[in-house]
C-alpha positions as CSV (number, residue, x, y, z in Angstrom):
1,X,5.3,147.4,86.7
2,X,2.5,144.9,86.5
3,X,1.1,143.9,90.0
4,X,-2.2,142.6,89.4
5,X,-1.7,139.7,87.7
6,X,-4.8,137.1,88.0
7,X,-7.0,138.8,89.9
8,X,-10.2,137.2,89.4
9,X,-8.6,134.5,90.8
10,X,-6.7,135.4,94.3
11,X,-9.5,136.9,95.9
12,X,-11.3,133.3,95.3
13,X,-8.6,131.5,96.9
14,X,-8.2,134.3,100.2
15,X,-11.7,134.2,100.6
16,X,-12.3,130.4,101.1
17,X,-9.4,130.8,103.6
18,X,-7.7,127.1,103.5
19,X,-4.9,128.1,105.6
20,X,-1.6,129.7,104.3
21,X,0.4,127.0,104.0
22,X,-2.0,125.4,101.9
23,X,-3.2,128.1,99.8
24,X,0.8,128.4,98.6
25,X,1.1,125.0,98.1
26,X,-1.7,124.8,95.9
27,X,-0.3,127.5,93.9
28,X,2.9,126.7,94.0
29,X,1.9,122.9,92.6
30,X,-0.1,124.6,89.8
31,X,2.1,127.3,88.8
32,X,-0.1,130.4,89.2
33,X,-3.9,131.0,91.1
34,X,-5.8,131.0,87.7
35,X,-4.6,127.2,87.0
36,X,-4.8,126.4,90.6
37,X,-8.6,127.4,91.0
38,X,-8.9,125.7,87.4
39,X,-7.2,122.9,89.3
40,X,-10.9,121.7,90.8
41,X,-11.7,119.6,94.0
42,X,-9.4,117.0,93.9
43,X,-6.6,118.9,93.6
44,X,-8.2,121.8,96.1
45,X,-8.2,118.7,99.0
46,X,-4.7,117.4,97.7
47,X,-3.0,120.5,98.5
48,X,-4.4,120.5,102.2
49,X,-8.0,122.6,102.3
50,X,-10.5,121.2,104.4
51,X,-14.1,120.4,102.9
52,X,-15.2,124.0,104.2
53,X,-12.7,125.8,102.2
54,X,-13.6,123.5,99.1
55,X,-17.0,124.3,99.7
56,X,-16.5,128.1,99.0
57,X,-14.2,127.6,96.5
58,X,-17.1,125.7,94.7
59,X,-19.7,128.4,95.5
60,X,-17.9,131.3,96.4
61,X,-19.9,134.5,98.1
62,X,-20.7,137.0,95.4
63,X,-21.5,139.7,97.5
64,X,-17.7,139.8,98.9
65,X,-16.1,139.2,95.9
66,X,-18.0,142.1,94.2
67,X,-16.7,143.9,97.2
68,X,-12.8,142.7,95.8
69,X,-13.6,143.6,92.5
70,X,-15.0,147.2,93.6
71,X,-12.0,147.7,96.0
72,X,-9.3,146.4,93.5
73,X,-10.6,148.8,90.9
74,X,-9.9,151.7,92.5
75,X,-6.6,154.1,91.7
76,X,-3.9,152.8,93.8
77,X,-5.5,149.3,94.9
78,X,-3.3,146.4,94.5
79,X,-2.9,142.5,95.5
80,X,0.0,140.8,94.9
81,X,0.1,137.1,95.0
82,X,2.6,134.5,96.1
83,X,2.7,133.5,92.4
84,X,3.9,137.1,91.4
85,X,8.0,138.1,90.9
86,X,6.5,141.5,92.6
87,X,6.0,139.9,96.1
88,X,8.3,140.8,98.5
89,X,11.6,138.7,98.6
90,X,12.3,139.3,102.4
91,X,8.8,138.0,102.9
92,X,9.3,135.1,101.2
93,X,12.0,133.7,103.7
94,X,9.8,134.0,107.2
95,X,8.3,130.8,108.0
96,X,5.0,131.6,107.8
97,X,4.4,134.0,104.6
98,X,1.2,135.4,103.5
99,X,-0.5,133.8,100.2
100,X,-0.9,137.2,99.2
101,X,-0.9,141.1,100.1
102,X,-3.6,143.9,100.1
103,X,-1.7,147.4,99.1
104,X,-3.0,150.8,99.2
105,X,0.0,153.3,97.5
106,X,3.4,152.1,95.5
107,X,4.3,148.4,96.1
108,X,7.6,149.0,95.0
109,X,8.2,150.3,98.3
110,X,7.6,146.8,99.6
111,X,11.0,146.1,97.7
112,X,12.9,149.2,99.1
113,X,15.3,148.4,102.2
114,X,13.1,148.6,105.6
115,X,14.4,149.1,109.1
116,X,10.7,148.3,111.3
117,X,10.5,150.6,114.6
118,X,8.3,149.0,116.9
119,X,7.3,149.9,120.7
120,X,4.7,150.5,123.2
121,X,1.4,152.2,122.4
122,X,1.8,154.4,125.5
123,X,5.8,155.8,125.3
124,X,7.0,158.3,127.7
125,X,7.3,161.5,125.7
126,X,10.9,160.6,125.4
127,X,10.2,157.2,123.8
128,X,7.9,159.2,121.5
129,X,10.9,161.5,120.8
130,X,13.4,159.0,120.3
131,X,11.2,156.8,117.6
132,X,10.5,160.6,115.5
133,X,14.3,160.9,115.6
134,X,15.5,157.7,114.4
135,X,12.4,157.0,112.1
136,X,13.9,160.7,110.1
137,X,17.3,159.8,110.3
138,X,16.5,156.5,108.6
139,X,14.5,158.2,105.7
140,X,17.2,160.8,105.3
141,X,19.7,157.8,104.8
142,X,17.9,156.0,102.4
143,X,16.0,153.5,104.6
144,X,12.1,153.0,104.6
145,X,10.6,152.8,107.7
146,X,8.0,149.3,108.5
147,X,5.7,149.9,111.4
148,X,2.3,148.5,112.6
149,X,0.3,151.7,112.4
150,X,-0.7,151.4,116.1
151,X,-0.8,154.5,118.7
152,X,2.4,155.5,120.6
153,X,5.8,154.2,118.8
154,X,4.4,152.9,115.7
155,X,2.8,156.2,115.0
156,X,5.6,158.5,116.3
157,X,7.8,156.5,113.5
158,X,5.7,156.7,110.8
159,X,5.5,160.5,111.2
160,X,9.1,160.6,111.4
161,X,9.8,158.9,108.4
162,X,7.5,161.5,106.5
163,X,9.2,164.1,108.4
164,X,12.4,163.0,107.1
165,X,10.9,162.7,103.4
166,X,11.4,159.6,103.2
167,X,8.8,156.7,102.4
168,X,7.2,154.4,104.8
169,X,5.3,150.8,105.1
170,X,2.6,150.2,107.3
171,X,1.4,146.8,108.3
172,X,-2.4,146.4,109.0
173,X,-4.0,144.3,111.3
174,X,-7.2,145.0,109.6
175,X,-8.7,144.7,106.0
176,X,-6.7,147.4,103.8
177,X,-10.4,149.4,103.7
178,X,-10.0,149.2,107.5
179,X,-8.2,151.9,109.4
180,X,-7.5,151.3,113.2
181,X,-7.4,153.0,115.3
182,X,-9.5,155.8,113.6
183,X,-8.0,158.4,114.9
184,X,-5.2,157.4,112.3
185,X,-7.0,157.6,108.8
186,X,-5.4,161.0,108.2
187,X,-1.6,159.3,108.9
188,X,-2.9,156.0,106.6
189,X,-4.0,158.8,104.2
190,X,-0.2,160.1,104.2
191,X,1.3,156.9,104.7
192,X,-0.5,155.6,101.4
193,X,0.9,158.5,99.2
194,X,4.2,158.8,100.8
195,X,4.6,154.9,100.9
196,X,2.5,152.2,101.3
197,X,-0.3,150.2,103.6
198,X,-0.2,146.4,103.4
199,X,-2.5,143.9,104.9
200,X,-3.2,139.9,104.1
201,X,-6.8,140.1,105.0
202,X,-9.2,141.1,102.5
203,X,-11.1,144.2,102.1
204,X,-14.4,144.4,104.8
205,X,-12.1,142.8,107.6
206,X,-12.5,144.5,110.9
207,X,-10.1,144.5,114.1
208,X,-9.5,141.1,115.4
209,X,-7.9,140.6,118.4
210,X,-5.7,137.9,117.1
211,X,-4.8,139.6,114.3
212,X,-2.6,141.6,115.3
213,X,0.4,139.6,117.1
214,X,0.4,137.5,113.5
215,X,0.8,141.0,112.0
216,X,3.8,141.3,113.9
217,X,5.2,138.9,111.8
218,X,4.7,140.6,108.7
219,X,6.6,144.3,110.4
220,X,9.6,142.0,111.0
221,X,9.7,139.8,107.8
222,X,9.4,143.2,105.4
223,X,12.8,144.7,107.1
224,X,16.4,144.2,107.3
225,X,16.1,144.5,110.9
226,X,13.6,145.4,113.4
227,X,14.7,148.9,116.2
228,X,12.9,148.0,119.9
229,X,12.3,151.4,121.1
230,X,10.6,151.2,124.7
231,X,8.6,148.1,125.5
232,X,7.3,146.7,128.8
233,X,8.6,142.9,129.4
234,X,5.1,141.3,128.1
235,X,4.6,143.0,124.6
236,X,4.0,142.7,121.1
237,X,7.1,144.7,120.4
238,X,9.2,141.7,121.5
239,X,7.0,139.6,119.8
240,X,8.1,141.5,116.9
241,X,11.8,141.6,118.0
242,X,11.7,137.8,118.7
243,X,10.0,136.6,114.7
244,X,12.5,139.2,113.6
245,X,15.5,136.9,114.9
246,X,13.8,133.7,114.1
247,X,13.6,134.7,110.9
248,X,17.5,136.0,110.4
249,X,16.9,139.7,110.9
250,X,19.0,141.9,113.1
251,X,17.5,143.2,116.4
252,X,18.1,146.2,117.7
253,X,17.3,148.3,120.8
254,X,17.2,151.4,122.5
255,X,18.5,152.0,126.3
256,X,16.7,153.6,128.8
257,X,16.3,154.7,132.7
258,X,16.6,151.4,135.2
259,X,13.4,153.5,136.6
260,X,11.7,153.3,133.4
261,X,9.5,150.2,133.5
262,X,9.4,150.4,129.3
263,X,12.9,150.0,129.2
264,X,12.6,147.0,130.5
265,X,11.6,145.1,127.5
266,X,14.7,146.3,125.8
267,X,17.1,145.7,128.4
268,X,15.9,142.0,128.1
269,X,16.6,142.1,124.2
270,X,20.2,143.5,124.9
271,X,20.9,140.7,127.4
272,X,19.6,138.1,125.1
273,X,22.1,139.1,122.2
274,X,20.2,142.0,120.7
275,X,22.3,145.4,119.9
276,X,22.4,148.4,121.6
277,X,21.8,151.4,119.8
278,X,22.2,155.2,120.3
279,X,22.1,156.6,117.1
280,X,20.9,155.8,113.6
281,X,24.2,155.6,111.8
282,X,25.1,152.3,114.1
283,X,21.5,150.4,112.4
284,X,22.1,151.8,108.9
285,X,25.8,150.5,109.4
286,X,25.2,147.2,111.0
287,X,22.3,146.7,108.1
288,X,24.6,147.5,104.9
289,X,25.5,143.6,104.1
290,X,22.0,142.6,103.9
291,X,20.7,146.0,102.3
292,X,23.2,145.3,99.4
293,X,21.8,141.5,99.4
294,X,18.3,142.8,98.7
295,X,19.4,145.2,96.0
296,X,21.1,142.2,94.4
297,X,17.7,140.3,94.5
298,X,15.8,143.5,93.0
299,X,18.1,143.4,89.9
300,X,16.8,139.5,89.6
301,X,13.3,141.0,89.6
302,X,13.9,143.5,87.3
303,X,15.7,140.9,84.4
304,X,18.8,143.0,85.0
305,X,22.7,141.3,85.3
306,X,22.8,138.4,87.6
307,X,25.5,138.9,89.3
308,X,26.0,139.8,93.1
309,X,26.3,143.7,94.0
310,X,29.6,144.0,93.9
311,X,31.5,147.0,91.9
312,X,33.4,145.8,88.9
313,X,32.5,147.6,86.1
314,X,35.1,150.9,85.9
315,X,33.7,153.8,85.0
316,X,36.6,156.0,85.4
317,X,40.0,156.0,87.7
318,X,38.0,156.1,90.7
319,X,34.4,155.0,90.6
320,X,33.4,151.4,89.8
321,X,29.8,150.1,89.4
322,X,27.9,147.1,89.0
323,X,27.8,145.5,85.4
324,X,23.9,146.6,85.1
325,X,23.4,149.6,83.4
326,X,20.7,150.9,84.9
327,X,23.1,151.6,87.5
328,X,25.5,154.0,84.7
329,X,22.2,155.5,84.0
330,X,21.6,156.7,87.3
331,X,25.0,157.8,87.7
332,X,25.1,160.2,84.5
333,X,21.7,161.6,85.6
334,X,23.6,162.2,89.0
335,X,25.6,165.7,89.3
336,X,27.5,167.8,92.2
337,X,23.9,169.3,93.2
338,X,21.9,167.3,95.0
339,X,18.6,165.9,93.0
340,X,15.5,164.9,94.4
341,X,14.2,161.6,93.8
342,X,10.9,162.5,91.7
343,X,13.8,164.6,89.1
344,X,16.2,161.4,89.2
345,X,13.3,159.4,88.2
346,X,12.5,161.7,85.7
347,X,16.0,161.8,84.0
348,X,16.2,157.5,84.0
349,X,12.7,156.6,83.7
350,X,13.2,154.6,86.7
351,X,10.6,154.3,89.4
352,X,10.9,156.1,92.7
353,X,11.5,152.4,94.3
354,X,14.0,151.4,92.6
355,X,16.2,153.9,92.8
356,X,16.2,154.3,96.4
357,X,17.4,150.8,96.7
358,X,20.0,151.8,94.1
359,X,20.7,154.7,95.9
360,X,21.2,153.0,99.5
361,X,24.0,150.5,97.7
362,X,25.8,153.6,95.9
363,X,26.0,155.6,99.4
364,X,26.6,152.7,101.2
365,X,29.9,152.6,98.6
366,X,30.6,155.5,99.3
367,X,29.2,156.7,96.1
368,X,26.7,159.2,96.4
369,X,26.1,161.8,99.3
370,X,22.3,161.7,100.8
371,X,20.6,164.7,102.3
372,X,17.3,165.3,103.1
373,X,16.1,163.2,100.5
374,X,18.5,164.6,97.8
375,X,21.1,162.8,96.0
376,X,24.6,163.8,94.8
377,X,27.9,162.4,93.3
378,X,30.3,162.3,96.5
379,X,33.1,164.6,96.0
C-alpha cells in the first residue's frame, strides 16, 4: 500500500510547526499538503499559523529538510499524513491528533487492533513479570501490543509481545532517528522489524521533557484500550489511563499488594470506574465490540463491502462470513493445521496487517483457533 503520498510537502508544513490544530485545518480546507503549501500566505494565516510559522513556510531550512529527504529515503521510512486514508482511524477520534506520523517498520500495524500496557519505569520484578505475561498472551491472541518504549513496564511489554510472536507499536517521545533511552536501540531495532516505531516529531528531534506526557496521548489513542500495570499515584501511566478514557477507550488494571506503593496508582483507576483484571482473556473479551468496529473501518480503507462486520454471507451449514471476499479468500487458504501468518499471506496476497485484524474478528466468532501465532479452521 502507498504511504508516502506528498512528501515534499509534509515535512514543509511539520517543520514550520503552526500548531496541530492548525496544520490539519489547513489541510483539511485545501484537500491535501501539496495544495495547502500551494495555498500561500494568506491562506497559511487563515487557517491559524502565526507570522513565525509563515515565515518558515516562506523560507524553509534546507539543511533539515535535506535531513527529511535523506531519512524518508531510506528502506522502511515512512510519514503518513492527516490527508492520507493510511492514518490511523483510532487516532483520528482523540482530541488532539497528530498532523502526521514518523514510522520506522510496517504501518499497517498502526491499523491492527492494539491493547497499550503502560506502567512505571521501576516495577517490582513481579510488575515486570506480570506486563511479559499479559504483553504474550495478547500477541498470541491476536492483539498488538502499544507501549511508550520507556524502561520498566513499557519495555517488559514490548519484549513480551515479541515473545509471544506477535507484533508491537512503539510510541516515541523523540524524533523516529532518536532512540531513548539508549540502552533500548537493540529492542527499537526488534520492535521495527517485528512491528513498528511511530513518532510526530521529525527526524534530528532529541528528548524533550515535555514530550513525553503528550506522547502519552498517542499510546492511548492507537489502542482499543489501555492495561495499567503498577503505577505510583503521580504518573504518566495514569496520564495515559486518564486520555485513554477521555477519549472513549477502555481502562484496565492490574491488582496488587496494599503494601505495594505501585499498586497504588491502580487501585485509584479501579475505584474511579476502571476494570480489574487478572488475566488476559478478560481484556481481549471486554475489547471484542470495538476490535470488530476497527476491522469494519479497515475494509473502508481497503475499498472493500461497506457494510458493518457482521456474518451474513453463508458459506456452508455452519460458517457465515462477511459479504467481502477477501474474507472467503482467507478462509479457503485456512486448513485443520495451523498456518503461520507470513504462509497465510502468501496463499491471499494479503498483507501481514490485514489479516491479523481479519483474523482477531474470525476468532473472536468463533471461527478460527489461534496458537502461538498460528491460525486454524476451528473444529
Amino acid at each position: 500500500m502507498p504511504h508516502d503520498s506528498a512528501l515534499p510537502a509534509w515535512p514543509l508544513l511539520l517543520r514550520a510547526a503552526g500548531g496541530r490544530a492548525a496544520l490539519r485545518r489547513l489541510v483539511e480546507v485545501h484537500g491535501d499538503a501539496e495544495a495547502a503549501v500551494a495555498a500561500g500566505p494568506r491562506a497559511w494565516r487563515a487557517a491559524g499559523l502565526d507570522e513565525d510559522a509563515v515565515a518558515r513556510l516562506r523560507a524553509p531550512d534546507p539543511d533539515r529538510l535535506a535531513r527529511d529527504r535523506d531519512w524518508l529515503a531510506q528502506p522502511g521510512h515512512h510519514l503518513i499524513g492527516w490527508d492520507s486514508p493510511d492514518y490511523p482511524a483510532l487516532l483520528r477520534r482523540i482530541p488532539s491528533p497528530p498532523p502526521a506520523l514518523w514510522v520506522v517498520g510496517d504501518p499497517d500495524w498502526l491499523w491492527h487492533p492494539q491493547v497499550a500496557i503502560v506502567g512505571s519505569r521501576s516495577p517490582t520484578a513481579t510488575g515486570a513479570d506480570n506486563a511479559h505475561a499479559f504483553a504474550r498472551a495478547f500477541a498470541q491472541a491476536g492483539l498488538t501490543v502499544a507501549s511508550g518504549l520507556a524502561r520498566g513496564i513499557d519495555a517488559a511489554a514490548h519484549l513480551g509481545a515479541l515473545a509471544g510472536g506477535g507484533a508491537t507499536v512503539a510510541v516515541m517521545g523523540t524524533g523516529p532517528d532518536q532512540v531513548y533511552p539508549g540502552a533500548h536501540r537493540e529492542l527499537a531495532a526488534r520492535i521495527a522489524a517485528h512491528g513498528c516505531l511511530v513518532s510526530e516529531h521529525p527526524p534530528g528531534t532529541g528528548p524533550r521533557r515535555e514530550h513525553f506526557p503528550s506522547r502519552n496521548r498517542i499510546v492511548a489513542g492507537l489502542a482499543l484500550g489501555v492495561l495499567v500495570v503498577e503505577a505510583a499515584t503521580r504518573s504518566g501511566a495514569l496520564i495515559t489511563a486518564r486520555l485513554a478514557g477521555e477519549a472513549g477507550r477502555e481502562v484496565f488494571a492490574v491488582p496488587g499488594s496494599i503494601h505495594n506503593p505501585l499498586a497504588r496508582g491502580c487501585h485509584a483507576l479501579i475505584r474511579q470506574g476502571a476494570a480489574l483484571v487478572e488475566e488476559a482473556g478478560e481484556v481481549v473479551q471486554a475489547l471484542a465490540p470495538v476490535a470488530a468496529e476497527l476491522a469494519e473501518a479497515l475494509r473502508g480503507r481497503l475499498s472493500a463491502a461497506a457494510a458493518a462486520p457482521t456474518f451474513t454471507a453463508q458459506t456452508s451449514a455452519a460458517v457465515k462470513l462477511p459479504a467481502d471476499p477477501d474474507y472467503q479468500r482467507l478462509w479457503d487458504a485456512l486448513g485443520h493445521d495451523p498456518a503461520g501468518l507470513d504462509e497465510l499471506s502468501g496463499r491471499t496476497g494479503l498483507t501481514v496487517g490485514v489479516l491479523s485484524s481479519m483474523l482477531l474478528l474470525m476468532e473472536l466468532e468463533g471461527l478460527v483457533t489461534a496458537d502461538h501465532g498460528r491460525y486454524a479452521r476451528r473444529p
